[in-house]
Backbone as CSV, one residue per row, in Angstrom:
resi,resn,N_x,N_y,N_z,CA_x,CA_y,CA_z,C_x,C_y,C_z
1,UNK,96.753,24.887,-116.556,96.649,23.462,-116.828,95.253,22.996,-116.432
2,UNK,94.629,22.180,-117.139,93.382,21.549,-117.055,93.519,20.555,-116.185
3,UNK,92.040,20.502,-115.506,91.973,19.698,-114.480,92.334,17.979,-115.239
4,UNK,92.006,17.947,-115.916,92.486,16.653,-116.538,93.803,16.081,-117.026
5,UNK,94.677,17.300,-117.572,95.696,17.071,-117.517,96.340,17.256,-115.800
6,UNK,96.250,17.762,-115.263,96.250,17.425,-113.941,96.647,16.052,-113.067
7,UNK,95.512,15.668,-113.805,95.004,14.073,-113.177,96.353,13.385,-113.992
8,UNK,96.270,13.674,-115.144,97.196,12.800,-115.872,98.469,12.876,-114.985
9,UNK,99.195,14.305,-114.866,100.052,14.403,-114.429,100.255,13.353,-113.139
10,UNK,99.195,13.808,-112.069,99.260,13.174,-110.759,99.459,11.597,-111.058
11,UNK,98.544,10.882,-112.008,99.008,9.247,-112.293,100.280,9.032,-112.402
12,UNK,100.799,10.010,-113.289,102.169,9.628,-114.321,103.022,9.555,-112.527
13,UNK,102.984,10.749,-111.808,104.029,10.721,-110.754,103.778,9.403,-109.942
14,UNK,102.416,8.841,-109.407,102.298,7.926,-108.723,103.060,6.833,-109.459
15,UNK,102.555,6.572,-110.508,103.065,5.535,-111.372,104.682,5.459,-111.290
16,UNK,105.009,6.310,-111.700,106.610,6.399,-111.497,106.857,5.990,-109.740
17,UNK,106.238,6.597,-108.477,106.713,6.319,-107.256,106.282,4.732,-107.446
18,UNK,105.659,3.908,-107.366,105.462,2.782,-107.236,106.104,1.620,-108.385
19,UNK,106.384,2.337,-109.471,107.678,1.424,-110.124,108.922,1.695,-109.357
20,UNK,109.074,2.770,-108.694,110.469,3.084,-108.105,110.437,2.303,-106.061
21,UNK,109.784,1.899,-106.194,109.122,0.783,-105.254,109.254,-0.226,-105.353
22,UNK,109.195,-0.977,-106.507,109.462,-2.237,-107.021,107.803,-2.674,-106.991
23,UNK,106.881,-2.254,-107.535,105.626,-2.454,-107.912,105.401,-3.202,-109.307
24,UNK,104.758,-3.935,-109.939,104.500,-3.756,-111.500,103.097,-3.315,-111.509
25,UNK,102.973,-2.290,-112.118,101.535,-1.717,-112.923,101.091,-2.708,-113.676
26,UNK,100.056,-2.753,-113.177,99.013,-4.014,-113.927,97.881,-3.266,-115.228
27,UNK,96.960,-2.108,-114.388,96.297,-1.441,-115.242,96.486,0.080,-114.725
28,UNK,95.770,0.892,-115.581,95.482,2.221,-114.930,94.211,2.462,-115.975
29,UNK,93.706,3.339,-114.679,92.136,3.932,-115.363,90.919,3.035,-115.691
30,UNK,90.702,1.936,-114.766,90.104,0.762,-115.308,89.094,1.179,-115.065
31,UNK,87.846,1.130,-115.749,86.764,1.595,-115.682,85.543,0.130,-115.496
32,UNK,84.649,0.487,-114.083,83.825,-0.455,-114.045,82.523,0.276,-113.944
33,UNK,81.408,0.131,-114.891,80.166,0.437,-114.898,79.856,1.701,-113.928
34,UNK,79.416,1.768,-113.678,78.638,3.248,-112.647,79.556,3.345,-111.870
35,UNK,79.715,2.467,-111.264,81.077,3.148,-109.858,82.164,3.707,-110.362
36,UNK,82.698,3.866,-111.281,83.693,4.764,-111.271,85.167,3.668,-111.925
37,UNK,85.973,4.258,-111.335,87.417,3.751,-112.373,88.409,3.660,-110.719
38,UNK,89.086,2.711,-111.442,90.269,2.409,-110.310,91.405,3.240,-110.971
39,UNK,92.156,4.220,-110.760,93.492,5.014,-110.676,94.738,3.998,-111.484
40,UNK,95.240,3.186,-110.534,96.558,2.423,-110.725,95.813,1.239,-109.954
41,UNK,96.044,-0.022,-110.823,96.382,-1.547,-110.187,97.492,-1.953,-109.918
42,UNK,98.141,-2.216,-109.210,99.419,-2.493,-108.640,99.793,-3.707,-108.070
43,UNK,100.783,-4.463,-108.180,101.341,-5.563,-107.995,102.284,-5.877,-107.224
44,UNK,102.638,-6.503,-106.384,103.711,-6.352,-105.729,103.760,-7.681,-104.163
45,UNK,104.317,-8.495,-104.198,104.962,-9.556,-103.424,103.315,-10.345,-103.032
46,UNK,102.553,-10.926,-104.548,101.259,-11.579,-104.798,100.660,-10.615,-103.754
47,UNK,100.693,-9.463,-104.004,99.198,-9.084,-103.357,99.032,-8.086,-103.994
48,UNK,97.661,-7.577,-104.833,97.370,-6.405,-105.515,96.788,-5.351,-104.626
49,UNK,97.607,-4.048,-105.853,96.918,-2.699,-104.949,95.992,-2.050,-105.625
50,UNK,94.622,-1.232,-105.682,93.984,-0.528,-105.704,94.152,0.501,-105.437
51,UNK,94.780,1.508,-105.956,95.454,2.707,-105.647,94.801,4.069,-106.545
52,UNK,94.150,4.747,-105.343,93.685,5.612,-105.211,94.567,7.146,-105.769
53,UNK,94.689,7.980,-106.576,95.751,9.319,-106.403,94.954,10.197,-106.764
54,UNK,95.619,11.354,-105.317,94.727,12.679,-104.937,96.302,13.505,-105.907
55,UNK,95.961,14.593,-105.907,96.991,15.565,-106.713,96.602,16.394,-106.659
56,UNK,97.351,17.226,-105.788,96.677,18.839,-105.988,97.782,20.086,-106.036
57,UNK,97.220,21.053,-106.500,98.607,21.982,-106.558,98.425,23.183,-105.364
58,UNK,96.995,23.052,-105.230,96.898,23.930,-104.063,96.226,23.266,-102.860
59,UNK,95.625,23.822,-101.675,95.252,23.264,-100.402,93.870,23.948,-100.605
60,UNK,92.951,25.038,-101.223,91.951,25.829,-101.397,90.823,24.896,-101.371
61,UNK,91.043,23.557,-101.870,90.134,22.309,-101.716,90.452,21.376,-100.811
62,UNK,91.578,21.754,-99.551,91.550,20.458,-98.701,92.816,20.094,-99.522
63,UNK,93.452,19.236,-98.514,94.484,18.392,-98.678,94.202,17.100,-99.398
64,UNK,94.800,16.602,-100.302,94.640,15.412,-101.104,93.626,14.282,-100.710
65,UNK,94.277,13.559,-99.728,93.957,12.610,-98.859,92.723,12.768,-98.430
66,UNK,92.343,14.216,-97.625,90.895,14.686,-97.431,89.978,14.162,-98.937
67,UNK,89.915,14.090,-99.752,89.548,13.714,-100.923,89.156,12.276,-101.463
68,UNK,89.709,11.586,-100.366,89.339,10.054,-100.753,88.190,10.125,-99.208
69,UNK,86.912,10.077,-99.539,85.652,9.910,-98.479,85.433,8.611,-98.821
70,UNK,84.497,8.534,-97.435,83.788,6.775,-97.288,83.344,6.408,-98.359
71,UNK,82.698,7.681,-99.030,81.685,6.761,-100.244,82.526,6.294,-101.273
72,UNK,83.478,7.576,-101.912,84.588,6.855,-102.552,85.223,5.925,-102.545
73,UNK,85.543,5.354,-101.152,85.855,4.159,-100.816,84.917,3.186,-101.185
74,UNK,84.079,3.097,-100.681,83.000,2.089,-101.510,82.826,2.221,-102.892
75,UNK,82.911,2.919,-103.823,83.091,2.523,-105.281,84.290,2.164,-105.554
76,UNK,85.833,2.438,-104.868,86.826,1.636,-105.362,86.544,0.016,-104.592
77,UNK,86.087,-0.109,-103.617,85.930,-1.432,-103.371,84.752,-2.473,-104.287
78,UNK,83.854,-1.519,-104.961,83.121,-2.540,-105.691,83.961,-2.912,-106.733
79,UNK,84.611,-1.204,-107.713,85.366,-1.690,-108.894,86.401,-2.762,-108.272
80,UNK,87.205,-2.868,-106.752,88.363,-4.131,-107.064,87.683,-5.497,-106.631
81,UNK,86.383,-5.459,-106.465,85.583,-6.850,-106.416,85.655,-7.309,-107.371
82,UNK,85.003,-6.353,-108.475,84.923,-7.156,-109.540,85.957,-6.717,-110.807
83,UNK,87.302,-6.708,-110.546,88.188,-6.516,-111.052,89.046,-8.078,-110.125
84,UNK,88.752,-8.280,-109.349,89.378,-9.729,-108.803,88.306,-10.536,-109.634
85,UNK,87.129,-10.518,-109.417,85.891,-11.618,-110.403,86.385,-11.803,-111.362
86,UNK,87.006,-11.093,-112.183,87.278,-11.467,-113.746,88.479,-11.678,-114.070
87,UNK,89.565,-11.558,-113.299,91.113,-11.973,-113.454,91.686,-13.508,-112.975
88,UNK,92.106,-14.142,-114.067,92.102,-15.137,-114.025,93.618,-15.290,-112.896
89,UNK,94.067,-14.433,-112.922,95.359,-14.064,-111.610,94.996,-14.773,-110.474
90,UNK,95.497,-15.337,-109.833,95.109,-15.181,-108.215,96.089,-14.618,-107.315
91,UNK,95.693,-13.928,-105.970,96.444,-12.923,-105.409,96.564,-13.558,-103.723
92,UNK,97.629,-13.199,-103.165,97.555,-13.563,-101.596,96.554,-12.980,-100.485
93,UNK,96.679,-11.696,-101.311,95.948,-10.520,-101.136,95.265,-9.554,-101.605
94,UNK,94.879,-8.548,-100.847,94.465,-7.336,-101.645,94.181,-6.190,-100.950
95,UNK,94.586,-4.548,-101.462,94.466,-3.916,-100.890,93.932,-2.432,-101.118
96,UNK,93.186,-1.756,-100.634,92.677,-0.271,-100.911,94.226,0.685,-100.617
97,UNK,94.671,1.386,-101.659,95.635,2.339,-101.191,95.432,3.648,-101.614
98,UNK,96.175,4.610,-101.032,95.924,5.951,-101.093,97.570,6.452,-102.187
99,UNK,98.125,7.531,-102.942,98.673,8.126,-102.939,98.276,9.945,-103.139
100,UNK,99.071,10.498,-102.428,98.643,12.215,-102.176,99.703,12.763,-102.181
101,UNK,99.702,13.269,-103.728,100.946,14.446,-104.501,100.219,15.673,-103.763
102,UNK,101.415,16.817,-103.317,100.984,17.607,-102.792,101.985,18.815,-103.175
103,UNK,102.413,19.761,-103.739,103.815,20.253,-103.760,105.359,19.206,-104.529
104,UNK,105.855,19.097,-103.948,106.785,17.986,-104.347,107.096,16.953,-103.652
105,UNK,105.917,16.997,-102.429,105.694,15.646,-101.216,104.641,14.560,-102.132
106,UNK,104.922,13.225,-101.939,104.285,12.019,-102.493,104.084,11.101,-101.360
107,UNK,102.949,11.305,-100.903,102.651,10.327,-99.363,102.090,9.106,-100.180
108,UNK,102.280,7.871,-99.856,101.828,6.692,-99.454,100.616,6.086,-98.517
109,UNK,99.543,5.485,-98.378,99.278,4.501,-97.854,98.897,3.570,-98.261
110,UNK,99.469,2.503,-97.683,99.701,1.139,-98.047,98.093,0.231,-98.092
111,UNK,97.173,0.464,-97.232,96.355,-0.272,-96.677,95.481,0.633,-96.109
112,UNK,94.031,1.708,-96.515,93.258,2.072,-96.069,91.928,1.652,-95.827
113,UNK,91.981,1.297,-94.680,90.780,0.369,-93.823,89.460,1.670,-94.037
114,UNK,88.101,0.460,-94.677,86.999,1.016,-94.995,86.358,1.151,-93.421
């Protein structure tokens, strides 16, 4: 399987854990200029998520989670700046999240502080 279908795969499962959450998917794959693309936008009790998904089938590269670095973090925080700039939505909140498919484990975090 290609690393891309891969990726696909890993969305499709997140996507499914966070509708089975009671989430609504807002976007996926949103692409902002040079920084990169946000994963899953996520919705859930007025506060949006920014959700990050690692997927891996093996550990030979580090564990999922190992995979979201500082800098990465800073390009999903520019793309959900200006992914709040242009949505006429308003939110209570907002948040950086992680999900990390690993085997048939699907970890969560809710809120990863830059």
């Amino acid at each position: 399987m290609s690393n891309k279908l891969k990726g696909k795969l890993g969305e499709k499962l997140a996507k499914d854990f966070l509708l089975n959450k009671g989430f609504e998917i807002l976007e996926t794959n949103f692409h902002y200029s040079r920084y990169g693309e946000l994963d899953i936008i996520a919705y859930k009790d007025n506060i949006i998520y920014f959700v990050e998904v690692k997927y891996r089938t093996t550990n030979l590269f580090g564990m999922p989670f190992e995979a979201i670095t500082k800098s990465k973090l800073e390009k999903i925080k520019a793309c959900a700046q200006y992914y709040l700039s242009i949505t006429k939505k308003k939110f209570k909140g907002h948040r950086i999240s992680g999900i990390s498919i690993y085997n048939s484990n699907i970890d969560f975090i809710e809120n990863i502080l830059i």
